[in-house]
Backbone bond lengths (Angstrom), bond angles and torsions (degrees), N, CA, C in turn:
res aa  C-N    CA-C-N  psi(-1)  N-CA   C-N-CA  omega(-1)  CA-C   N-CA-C  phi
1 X - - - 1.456 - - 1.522 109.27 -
2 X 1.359 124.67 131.49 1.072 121.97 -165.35 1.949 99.73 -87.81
3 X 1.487 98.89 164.83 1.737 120.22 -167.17 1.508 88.99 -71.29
4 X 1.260 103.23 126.57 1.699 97.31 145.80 1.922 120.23 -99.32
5 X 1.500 99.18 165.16 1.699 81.61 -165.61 1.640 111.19 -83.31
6 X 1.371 115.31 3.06 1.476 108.92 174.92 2.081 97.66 -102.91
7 X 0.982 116.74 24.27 0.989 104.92 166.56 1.854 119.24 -61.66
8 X 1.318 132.14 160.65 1.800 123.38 171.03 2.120 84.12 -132.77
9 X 1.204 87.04 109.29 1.701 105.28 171.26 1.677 98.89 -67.18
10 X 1.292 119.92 152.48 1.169 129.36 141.62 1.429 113.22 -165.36
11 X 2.067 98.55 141.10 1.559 100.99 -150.42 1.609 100.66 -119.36
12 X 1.610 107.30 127.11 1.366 86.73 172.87 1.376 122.73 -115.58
13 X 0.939 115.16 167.03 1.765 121.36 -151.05 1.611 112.03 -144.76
14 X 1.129 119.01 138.88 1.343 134.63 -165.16 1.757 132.54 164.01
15 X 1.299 113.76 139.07 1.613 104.42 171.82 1.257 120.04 -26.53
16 X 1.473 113.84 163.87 1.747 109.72 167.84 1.404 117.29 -61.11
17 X 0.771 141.54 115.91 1.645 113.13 144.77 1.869 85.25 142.90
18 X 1.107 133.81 -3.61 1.508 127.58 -148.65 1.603 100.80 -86.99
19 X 1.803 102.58 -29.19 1.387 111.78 176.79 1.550 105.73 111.24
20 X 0.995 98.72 11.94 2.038 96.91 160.62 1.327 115.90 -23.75
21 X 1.099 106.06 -69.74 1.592 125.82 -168.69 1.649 121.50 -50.45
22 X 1.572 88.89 -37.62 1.480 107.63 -168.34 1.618 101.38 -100.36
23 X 1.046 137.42 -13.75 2.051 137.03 135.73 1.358 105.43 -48.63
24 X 1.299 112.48 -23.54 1.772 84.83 -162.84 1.444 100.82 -113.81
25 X 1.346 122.24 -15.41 1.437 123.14 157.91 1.649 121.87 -73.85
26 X 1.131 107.52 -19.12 0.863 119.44 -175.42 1.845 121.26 -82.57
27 X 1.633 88.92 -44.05 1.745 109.21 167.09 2.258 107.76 -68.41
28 X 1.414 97.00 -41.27 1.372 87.11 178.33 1.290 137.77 -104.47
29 X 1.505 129.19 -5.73 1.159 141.87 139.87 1.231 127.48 -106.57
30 X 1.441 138.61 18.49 1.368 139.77 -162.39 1.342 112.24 16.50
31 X 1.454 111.94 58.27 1.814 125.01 143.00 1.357 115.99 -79.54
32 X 1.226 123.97 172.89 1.447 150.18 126.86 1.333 130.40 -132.68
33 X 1.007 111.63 143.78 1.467 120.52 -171.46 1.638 116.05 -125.53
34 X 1.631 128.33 114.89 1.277 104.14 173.54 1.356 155.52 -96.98
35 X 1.844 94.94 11.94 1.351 118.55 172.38 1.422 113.06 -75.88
36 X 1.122 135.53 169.20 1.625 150.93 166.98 1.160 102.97 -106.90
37 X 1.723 107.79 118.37 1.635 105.70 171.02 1.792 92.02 -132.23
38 X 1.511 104.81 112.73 1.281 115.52 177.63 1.789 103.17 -32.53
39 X 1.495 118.36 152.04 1.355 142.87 161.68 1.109 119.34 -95.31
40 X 1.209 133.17 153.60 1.930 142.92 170.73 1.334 75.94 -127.48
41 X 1.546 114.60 -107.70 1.138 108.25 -159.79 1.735 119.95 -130.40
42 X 1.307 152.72 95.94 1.029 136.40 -169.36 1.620 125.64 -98.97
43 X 1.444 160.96 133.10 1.207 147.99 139.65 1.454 123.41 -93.84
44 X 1.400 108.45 158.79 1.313 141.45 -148.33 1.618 108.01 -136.79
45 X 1.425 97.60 126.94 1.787 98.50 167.70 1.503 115.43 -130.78
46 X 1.775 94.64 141.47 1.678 94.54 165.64 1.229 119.49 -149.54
47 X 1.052 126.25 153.53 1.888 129.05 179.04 1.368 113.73 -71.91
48 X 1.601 119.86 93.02 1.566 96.52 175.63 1.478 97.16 -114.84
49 X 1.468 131.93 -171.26 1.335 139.77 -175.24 1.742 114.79 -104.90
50 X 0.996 75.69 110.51 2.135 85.50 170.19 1.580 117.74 -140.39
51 X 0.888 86.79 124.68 1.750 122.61 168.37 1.013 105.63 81.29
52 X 1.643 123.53 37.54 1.552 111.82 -161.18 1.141 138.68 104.20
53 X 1.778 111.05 -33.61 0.935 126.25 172.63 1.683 115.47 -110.15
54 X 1.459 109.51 -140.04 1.516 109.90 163.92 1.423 119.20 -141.20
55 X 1.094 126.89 138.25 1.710 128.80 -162.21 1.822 92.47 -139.08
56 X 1.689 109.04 156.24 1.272 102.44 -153.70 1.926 93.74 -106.12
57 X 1.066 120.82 97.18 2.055 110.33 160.66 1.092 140.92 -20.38
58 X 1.249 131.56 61.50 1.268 137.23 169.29 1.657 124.52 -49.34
59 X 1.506 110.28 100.23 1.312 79.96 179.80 1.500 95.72 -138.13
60 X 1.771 106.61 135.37 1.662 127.47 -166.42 1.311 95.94 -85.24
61 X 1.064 126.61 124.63 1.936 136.29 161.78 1.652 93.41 -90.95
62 X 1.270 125.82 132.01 1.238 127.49 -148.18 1.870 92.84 -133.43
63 X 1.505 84.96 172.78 1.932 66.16 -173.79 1.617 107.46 -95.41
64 X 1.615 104.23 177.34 1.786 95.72 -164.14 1.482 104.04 -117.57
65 X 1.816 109.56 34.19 1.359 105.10 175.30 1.999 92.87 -111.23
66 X 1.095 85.14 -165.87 1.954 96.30 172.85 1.870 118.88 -114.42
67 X 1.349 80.61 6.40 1.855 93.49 177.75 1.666 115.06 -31.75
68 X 1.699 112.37 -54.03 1.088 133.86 -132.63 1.820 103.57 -126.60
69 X 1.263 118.50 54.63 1.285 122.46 -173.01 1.847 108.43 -64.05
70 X 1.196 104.74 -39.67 2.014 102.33 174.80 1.427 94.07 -51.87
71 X 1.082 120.38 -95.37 1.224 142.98 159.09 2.127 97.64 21.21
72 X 1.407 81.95 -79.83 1.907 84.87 -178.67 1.512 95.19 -41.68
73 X 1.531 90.72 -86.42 1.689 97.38 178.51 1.576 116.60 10.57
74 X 1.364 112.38 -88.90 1.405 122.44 179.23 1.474 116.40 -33.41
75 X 1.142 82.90 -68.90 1.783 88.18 -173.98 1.755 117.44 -41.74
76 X 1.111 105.07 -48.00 2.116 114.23 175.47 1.355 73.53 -60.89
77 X 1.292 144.41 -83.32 1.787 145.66 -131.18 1.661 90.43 -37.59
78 X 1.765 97.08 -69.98 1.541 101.15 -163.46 1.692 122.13 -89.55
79 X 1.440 114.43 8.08 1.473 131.18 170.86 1.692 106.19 -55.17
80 X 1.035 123.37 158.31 1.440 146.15 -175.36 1.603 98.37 -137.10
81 X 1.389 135.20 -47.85 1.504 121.14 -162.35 2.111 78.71 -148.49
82 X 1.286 88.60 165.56 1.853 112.44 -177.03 0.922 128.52 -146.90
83 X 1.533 135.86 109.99 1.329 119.69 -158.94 1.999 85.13 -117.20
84 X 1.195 94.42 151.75 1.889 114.93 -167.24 1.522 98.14 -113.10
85 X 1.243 117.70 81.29 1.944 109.64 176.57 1.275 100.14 -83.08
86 X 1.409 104.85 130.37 2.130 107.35 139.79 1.529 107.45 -130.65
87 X 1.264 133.93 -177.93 0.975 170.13 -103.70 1.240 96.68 -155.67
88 X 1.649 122.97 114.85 1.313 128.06 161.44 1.420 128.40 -75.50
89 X 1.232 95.56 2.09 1.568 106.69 162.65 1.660 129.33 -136.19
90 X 1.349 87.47 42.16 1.481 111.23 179.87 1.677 105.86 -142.01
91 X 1.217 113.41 107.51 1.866 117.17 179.48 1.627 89.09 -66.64
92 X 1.519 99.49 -48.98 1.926 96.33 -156.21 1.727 108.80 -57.86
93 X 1.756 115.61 -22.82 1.730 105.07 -166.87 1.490 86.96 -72.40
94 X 1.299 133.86 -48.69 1.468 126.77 171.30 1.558 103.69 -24.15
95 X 1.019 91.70 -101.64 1.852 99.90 -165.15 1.462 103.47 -18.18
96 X 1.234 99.51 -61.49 1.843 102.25 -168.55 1.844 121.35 -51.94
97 X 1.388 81.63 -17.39 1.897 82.13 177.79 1.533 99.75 -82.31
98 X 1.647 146.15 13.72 1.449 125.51 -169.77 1.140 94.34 -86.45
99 X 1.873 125.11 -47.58 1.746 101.07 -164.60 1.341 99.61 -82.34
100 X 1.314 142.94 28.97 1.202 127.73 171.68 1.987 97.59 -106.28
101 X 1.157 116.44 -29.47 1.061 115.24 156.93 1.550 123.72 -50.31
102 X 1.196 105.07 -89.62 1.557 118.48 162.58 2.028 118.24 -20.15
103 X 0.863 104.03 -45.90 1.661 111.99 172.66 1.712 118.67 -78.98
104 X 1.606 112.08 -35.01 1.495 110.21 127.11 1.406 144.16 -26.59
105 X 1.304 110.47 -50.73 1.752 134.36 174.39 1.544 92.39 -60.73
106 X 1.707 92.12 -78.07 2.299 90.41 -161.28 1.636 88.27 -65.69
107 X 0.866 145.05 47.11 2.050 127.20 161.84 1.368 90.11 -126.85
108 X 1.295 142.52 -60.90 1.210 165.73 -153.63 1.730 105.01 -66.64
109 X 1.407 93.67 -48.15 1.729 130.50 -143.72 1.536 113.33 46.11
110 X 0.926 133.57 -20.87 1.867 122.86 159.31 1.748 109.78 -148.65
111 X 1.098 121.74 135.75 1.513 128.73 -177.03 1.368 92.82 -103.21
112 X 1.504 145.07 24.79 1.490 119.61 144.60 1.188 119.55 -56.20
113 X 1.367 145.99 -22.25 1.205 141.34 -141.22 2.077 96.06 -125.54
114 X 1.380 97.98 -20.89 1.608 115.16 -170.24 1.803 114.49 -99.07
115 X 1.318 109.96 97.92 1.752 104.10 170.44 1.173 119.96 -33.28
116 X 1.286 145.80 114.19 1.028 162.83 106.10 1.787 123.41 -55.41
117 X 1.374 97.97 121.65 1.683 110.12 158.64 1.119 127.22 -130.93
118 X 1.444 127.28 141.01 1.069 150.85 -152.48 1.368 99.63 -111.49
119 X 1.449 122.81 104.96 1.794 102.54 -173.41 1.362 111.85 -140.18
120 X 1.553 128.00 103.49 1.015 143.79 163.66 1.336 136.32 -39.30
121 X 1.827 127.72 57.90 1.098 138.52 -151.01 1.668 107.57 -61.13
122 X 1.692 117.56 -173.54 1.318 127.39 175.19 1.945 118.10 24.71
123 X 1.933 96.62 58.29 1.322 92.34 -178.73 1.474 106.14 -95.46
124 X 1.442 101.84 16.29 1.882 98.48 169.32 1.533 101.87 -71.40
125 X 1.460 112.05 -30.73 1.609 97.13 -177.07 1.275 150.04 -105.68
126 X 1.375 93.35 89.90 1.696 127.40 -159.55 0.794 153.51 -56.13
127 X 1.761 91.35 -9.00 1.563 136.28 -156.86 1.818 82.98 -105.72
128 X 0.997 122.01 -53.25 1.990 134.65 -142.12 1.812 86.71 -106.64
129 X 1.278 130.01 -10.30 1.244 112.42 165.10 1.680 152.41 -58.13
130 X 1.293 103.53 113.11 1.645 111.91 -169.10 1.292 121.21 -87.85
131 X 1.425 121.78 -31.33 1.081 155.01 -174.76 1.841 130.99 -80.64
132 X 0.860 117.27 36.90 1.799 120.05 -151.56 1.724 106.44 -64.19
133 X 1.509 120.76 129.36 1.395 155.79 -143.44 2.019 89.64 -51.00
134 X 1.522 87.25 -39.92 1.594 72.88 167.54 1.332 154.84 -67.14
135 X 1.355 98.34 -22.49 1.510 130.80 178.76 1.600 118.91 -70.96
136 X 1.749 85.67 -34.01 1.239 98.17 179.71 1.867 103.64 -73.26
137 X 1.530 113.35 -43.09 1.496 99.06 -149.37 1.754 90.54 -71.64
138 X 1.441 105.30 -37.34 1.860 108.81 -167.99 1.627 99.33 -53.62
139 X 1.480 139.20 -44.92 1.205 124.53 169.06 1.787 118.17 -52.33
140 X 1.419 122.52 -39.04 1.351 117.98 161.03 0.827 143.42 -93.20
141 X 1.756 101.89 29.97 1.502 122.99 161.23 1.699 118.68 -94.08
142 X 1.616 79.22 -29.47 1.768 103.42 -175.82 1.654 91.48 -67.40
143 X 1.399 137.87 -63.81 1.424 145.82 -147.09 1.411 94.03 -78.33
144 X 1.232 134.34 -29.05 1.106 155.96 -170.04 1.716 110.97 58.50
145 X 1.270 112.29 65.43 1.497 148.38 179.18 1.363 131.25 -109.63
146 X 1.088 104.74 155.85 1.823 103.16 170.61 1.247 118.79 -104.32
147 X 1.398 113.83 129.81 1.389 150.77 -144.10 2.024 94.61 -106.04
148 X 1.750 110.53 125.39 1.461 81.21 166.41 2.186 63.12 -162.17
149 X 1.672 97.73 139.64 1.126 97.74 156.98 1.795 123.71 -104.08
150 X 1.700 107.62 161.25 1.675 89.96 -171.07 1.300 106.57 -133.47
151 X 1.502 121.10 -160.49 1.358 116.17 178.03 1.577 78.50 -156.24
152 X 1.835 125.62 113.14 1.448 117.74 126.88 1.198 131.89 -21.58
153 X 1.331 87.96 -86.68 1.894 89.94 -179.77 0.925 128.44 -57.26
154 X 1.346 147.33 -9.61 1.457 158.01 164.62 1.785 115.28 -93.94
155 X 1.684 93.23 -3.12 1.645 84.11 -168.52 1.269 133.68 28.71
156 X 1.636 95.14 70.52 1.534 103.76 -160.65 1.676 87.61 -138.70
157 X 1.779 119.65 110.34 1.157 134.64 150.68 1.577 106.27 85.94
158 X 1.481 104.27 23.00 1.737 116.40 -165.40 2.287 92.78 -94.85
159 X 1.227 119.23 -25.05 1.227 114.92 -168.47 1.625 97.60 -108.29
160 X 1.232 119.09 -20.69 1.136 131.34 166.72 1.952 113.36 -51.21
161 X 1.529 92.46 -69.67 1.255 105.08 156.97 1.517 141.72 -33.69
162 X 1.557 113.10 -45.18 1.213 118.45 -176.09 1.901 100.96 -95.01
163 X 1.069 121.26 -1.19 1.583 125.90 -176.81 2.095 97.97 -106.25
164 X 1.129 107.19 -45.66 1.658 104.41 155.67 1.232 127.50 -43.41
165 X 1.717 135.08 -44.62 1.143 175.33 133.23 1.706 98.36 7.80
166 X 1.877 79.86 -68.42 1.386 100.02 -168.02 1.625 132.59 -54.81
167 X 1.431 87.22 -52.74 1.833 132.83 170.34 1.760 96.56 -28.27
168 X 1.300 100.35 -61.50 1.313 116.08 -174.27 1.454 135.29 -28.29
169 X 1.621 106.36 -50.66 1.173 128.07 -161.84 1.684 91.34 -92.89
170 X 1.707 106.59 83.70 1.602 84.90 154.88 1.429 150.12 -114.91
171 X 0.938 114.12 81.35 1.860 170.84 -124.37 1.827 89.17 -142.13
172 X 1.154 106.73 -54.92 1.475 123.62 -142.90 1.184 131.08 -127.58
173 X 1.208 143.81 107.25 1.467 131.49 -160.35 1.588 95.69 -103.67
174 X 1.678 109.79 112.89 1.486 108.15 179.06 1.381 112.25 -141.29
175 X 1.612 113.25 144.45 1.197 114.37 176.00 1.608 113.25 -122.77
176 X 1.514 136.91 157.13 0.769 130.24 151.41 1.700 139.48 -58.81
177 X 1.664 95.28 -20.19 1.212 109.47 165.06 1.397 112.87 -73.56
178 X 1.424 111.04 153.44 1.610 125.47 176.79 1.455 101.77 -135.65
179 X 1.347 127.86 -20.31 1.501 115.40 -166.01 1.853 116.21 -60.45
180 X 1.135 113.79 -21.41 1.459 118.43 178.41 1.453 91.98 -80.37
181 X 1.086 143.44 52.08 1.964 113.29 -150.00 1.956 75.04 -167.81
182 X 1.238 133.99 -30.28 1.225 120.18 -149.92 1.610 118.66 -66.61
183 X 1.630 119.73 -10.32 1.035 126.06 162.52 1.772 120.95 -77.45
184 X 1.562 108.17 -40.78 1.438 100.85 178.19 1.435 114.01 -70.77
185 X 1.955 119.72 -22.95 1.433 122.68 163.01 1.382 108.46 -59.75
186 X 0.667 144.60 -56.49 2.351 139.36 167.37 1.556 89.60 -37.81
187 X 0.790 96.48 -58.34 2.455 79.29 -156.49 1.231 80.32 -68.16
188 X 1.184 158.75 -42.88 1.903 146.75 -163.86 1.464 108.98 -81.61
189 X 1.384 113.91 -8.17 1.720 112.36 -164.03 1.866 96.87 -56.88
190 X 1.151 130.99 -49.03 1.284 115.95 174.41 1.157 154.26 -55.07
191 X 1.727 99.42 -21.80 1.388 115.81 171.38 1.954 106.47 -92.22
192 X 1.637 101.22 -11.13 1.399 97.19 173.91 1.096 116.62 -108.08
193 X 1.375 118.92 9.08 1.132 118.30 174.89 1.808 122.71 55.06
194 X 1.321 108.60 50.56 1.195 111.14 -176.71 1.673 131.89 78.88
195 X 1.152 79.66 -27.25 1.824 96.01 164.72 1.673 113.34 -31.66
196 X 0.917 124.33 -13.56 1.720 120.46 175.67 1.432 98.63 -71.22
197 X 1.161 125.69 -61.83 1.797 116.20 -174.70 1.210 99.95 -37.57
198 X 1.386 144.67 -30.59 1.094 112.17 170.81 1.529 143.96 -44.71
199 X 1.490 107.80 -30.02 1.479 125.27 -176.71 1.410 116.06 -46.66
């Protein structure tokens, strides 16, 4: 599907297994799923409201190996906002998100101005946790980011998350809401190509 230019990209990035896939299915159709089916590369669209108007959410679930460094590349190139998942019961998806951070920085050249989140997935599991909530926020104090931990499967702080995300960028006045928005979505239906049924 080709880019439109009011699209707002946002890419998220993380080891395999942390549950990328399952935040963002989870944020846009309220699924869950409890198998793992490796990612390459997937995108996602939705109508949310900015600046008044409505612009469509792109957001790339990216894959969670290191196969595909162009590939990364691109995605930071043409990203607008970044969300950083690991696994609260994984020290190593932590670690592994720094050079993906850091390669953010030199693409970007500074993320003060760029949303970044830091998001600590599967904090229902409490029992298998490596990672403690603090560790998490003091690392996204260090990146100087926003910190939000979640639970897929519990749909717990996953829409929260992607509306925090948003907050961020202020560049941009955006909401996840559209329902006040359903008249400026009709005069845009052409450039969105129908994208309002989504609502």
């Amino acid at each position: 599907m080709p880019e439109q230019s009011n699209d707002y990209r946002v890419v998220v990035f993380g080891a395999g297994g942390v549950g990328k896939s399952s935040l963002v299915l989870r944020f846009l159709k309220g699924t869950f799923r409890d198998t793992y089916i490796p990612t390459v590369e997937d995108t996602y669209r939705q109508v949310i409201s900015c600046d008044k108007s409505v612009c469509t959410l792109q957001i790339t679930d990216t894959t969670g190996s290191h196969q595909f460094p162009a590939m990364q590349r691109l995605s930071i190139s043409r990203g607008h906002a970044f969300v950083l998942v690991y696994s609260v019961t994984s020290r190593q998806s932590l670690e592994e998100l720094h050079p993906i951070y850091q390669q953010v920085v030199s693409i970007k050249g500074s993320v003060e101005s760029i949303p970044v989140m830091l998001v600590g997935n599967k904090s229902d599991e409490a029992c298998q946790r490596e990672v403690a909530t603090r560790d998490g926020e003091a690392q996204a104090a260090r990146w100087s980011c926003g910190f939000k931990e979640t639970s897929a499967k519990m749909n717990l702080n996953v829409t929260d998350m992607f509306q925090e995300l948003l907050a961020l960028d202020t560049r941009h006045r955006m909401s996840l809401s559209v329902d006040a928005k359903r008249s400026a979505c009709q005069r845009h239906a052409a450039t969105l190509r129908g994208r309002c049924s989504l609502m």
